[in-house]
GUGU-176753 format. One line per field, with one value per residue (C-alpha): residue in one letter; z, y, x. Coordinates in steps of 0.02 Angstrom, whole numbers, always signed. Each point is the difference from the previous one (the first is absolute). Example, Ala and Ser with C-alpha at 12.3 -4.5 7.8 and 13.67 -1.06 7.14 Angstrom:
r: A_S
c3: +390_-33
c2: -225_+172
c1: +615_+69
REM end
This chain:
r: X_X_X_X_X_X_X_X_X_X_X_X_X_X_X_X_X_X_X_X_X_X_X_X_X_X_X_X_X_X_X_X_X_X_X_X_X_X_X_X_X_X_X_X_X_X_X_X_X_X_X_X_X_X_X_X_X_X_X_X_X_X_X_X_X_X_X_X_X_X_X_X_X_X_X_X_X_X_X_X_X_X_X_X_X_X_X_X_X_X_X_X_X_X_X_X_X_X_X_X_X_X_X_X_X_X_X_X_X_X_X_X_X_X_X_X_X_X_X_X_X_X_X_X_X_X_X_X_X_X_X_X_X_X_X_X_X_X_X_X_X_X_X_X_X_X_X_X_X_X_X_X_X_X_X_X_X_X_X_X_X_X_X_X_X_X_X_X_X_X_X_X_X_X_X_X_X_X_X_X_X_X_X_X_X_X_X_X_X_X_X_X_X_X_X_X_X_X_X_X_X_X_X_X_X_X_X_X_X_X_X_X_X_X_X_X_X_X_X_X_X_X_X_X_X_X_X_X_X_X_X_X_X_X_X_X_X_X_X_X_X_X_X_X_X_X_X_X_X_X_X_X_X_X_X_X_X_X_X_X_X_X_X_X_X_X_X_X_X_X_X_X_X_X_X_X_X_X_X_X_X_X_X_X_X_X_X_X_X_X_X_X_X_X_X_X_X_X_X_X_X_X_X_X_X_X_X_X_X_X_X_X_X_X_X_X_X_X_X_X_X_X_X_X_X_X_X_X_X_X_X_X_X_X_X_X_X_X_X_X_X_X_X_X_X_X
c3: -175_-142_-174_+9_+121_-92_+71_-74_-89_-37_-186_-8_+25_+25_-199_-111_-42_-163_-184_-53_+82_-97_-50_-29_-130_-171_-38_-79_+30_+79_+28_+190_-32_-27_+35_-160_+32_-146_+52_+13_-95_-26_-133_+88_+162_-86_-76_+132_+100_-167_+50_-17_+81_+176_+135_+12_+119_-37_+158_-73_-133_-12_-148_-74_-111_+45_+27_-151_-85_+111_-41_-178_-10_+44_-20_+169_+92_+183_+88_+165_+9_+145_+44_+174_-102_-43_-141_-81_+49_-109_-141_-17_+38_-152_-115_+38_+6_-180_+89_+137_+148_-91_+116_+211_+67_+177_+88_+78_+28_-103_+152_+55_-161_+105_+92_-173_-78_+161_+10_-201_+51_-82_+75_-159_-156_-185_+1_+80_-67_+86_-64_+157_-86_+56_-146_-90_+68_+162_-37_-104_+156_+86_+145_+19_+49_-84_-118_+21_-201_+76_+193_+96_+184_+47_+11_-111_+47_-136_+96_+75_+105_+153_+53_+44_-122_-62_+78_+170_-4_-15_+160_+103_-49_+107_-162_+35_-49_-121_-71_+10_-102_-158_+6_-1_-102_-117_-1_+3_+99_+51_+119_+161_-98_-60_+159_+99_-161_-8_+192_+14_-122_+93_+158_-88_-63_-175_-41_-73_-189_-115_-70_+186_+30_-177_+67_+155_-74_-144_+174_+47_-155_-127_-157_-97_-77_-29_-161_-15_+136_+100_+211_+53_-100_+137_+156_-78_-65_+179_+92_-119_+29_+208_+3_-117_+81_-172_+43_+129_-112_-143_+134_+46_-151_-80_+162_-19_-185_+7_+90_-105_-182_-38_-93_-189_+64_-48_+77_-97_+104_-66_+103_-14_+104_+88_+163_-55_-146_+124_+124_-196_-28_+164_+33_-205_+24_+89_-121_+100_-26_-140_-179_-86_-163_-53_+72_-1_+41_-143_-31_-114_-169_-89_-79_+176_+66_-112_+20_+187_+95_+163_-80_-14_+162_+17_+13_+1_+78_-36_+69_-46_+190_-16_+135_+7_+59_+131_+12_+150_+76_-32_-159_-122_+101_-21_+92_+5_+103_-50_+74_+125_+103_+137_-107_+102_+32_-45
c2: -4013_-39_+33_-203_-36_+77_-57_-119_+83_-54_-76_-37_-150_-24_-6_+71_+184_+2_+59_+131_+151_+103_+164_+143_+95_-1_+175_+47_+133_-40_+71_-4_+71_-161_-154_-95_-148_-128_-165_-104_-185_+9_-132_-121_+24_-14_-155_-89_+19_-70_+92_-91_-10_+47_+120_+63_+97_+144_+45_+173_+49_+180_+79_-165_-45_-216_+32_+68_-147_-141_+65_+22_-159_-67_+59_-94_+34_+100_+91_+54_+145_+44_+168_+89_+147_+118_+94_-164_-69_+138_-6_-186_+35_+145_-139_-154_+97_-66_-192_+40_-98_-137_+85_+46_+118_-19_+106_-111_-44_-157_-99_-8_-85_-120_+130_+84_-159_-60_+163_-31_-161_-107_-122_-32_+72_-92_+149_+111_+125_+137_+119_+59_+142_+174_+102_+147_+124_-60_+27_+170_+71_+109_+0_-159_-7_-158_+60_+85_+95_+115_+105_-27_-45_-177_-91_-157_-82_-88_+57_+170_-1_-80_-76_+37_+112_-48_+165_-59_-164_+74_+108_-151_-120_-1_-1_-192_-26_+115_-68_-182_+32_+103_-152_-159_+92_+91_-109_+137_-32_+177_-13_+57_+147_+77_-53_+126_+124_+22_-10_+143_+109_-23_+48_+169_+34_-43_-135_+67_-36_-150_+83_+47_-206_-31_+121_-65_-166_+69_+71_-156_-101_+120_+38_-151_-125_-176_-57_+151_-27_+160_-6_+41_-134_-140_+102_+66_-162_-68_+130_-14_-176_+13_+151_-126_-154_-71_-131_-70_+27_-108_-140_+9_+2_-147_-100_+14_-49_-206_+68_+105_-83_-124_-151_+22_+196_+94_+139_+144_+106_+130_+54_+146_-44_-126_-8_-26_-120_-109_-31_-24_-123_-106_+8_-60_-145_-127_-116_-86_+165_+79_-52_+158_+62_+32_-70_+180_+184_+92_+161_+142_-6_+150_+60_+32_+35_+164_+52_-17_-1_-43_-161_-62_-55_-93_-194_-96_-158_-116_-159_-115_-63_-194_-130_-142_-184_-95_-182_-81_-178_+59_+61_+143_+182_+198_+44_+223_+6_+168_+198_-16_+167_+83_+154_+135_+149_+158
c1: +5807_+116_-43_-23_-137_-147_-164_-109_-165_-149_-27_+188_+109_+199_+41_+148_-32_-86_+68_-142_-67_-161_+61_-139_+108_-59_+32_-171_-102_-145_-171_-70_-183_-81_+36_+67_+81_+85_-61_+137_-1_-177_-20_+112_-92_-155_+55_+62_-167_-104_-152_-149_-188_+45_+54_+193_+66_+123_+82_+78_-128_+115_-45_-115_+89_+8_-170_-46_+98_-94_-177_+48_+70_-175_-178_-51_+168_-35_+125_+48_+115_+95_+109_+40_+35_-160_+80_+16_-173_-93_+133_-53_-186_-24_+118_-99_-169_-49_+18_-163_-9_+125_+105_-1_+116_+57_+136_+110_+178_+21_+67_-204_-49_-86_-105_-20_-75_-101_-75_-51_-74_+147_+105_+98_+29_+56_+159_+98_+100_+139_+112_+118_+95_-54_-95_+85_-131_+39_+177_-24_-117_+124_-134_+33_+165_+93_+118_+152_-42_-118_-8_-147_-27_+76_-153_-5_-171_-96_-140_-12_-160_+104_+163_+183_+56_+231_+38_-81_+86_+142_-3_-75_+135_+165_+154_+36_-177_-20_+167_-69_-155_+106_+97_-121_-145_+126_+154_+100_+169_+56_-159_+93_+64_-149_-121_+127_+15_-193_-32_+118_-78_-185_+114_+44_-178_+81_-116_-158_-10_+41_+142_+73_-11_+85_+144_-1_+27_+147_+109_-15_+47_+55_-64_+65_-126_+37_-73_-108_-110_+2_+75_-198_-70_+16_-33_-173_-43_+26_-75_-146_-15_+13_-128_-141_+45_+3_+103_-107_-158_+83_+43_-183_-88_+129_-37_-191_+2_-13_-163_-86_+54_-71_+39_+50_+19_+143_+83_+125_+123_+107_+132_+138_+130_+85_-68_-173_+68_+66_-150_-127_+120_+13_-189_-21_+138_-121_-57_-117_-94_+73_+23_+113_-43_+169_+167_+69_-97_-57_+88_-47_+34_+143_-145_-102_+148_+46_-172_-23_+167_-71_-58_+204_+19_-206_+37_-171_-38_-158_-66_-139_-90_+11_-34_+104_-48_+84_-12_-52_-51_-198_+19_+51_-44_+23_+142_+10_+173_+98_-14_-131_+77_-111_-78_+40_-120_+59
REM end
């Protein structure tokens, strides 16, 4: 297979690579024994929803914070909070405890929002909210596995209780697959390279720790970093992605959205790189179901920036739910055309 013909992945459609990449380095030192997470664009987000006497959904709830922001906004606001990932669940629970049953917890991936909300006896909610970037403690766990800053087993799950871990992808993948996926999901273009680079280190039992995938990855590449992004930075970011499915979660929960928000509803997305930029943006572009609350993304201001790095590359994208009318011989009626996708179970 040439270093052309990559196969076509879920989430992902025949476009021009895209300009930005997330980078985790930031250079701080961080503290891993609780998990402390700077919420990222909270008063925008928190805006952009304009909170009022209803029920919102926050899809990532993480460490609370757009939670804590929504039921502070308003006395009668109700939220449910979503998160596959436990360590984040009880963060948010001990944070939001002061709030009482304003707020339900459910552990889910946020591609089953419908389930999530059926099973709360909801239909439809008055606002959704979803912050796709991975935490820092998620990042800062060397247990975890996702960054190339710290050794620890080459796992990379968001949640740990089950699933395919990035080190047993790896091995199950053939090279032109594993080369395909570190190209779509991370855009990088030395794909072929590193697939057979990191393949041949498993081969010689050298493939065991993080930093043995980072150097697998540098023979491969070489050490030399374009624009200060490190070589590792796209091949973790795309093996994080394949081992999460977050791609296909963030088609699913964008396609279910005309469903569950209703009219006069708004929705607030914050994405952190391009891939995931791109499908918030398509799924937001129908204006027979989506009226945007600013002709541009939101980005972080200096100020945010300096004091949270990982909030440089968020973009966030908001939409007020609108219904437009269509003319016809009988008379003036709602017409709901837009993202009406198959929601996928998971």
């Amino acid at each position: 297979m040439s270093g052309q013909a990559q196969l076509a992945l879920p989430g992902l459609a025949a476009e021009a690579a895209a300009e930005w990449v997330w980078s985790e380095e930031t250079g701080e030192e961080i503290d891993v024994t609780a998990f402390v997470h700077e919420t990222v664009m909270r008063a925008p987000v928190v805006s952009a929803l304009a909170p009022g006497a209803g029920v919102y959904v926050d899809v990532t709830v993480g460490g609370g914070g757009h939670t804590e922001g929504i039921l502070e906004a308003h006395p009668e606001a109700r939220v449910i909070a979503l998160d596959r990932d436990d360590v984040a669940l009880a963060a948010a629970k001990e944070r939001l405890a002061p709030f009482g049953d304003r707020v339900t917890f459910v552990k889910t991936p946020f591609g089953d929002v419908v389930s999530a909300l059926a099973a709360a006896g909801l239909s439809e909610v008055d606002g959704l909210c979803a912050d796709l970037g991975v935490s820092s403690p998620q990042l800062d766990d060397a247990a975890r596995g996702m960054s190339f800053r710290r050794e620890g087993p080459i796992d990379m799950r968001m949640d740990r209780s089950g699933g395919e871990t990035a080190l047993e992808l790896v091995d199950r993948l053939s090279d032109d697959e594993l080369a395909d996926i570190i190209f779509h999901y991370g855009e990088e273009k030395r794909s072929r390279r590193i697939a057979r680079s990191v393949k041949r280190a498993l081969a010689e039992g050298q493939l065991v720790t993080t930093l043995d995938l980072r150097r697998a990855i540098v023979r491969a590449v070489g050490p030399v970093r374009v624009g200060g992004v490190d070589p590792a930075t796209r091949t973790f970011q795309a093996l994080r992605i394949a081992v999460n499915g977050e791609l296909d979660q963030l088609e699913t929960l964008l396609g279910a959205l005309p469903r569950i928000i209703r009219v006069d509803g708004r929705v607030a997305i914050l994405s952190f790189h391009s891939l995931e930029d791109r499908l918030v943006k398509r799924a937001l572009h129908d204006r027979d179901v989506w009226e945007p609350l600013t002709k541009k993304p939101v980005v972080a201001t200096e100020e945010e920036g300096a004091a949270n790095p990982r909030a440089r590359s968020a973009k966030l994208r908001s939409a007020r739910r609108i219904v437009r009318i269509a003319a016809s011989p009988w008379g003036a009626a709602p017409e709901t055309s837009g993202i009406h996708r198959k929601v996928r179970d998971r």
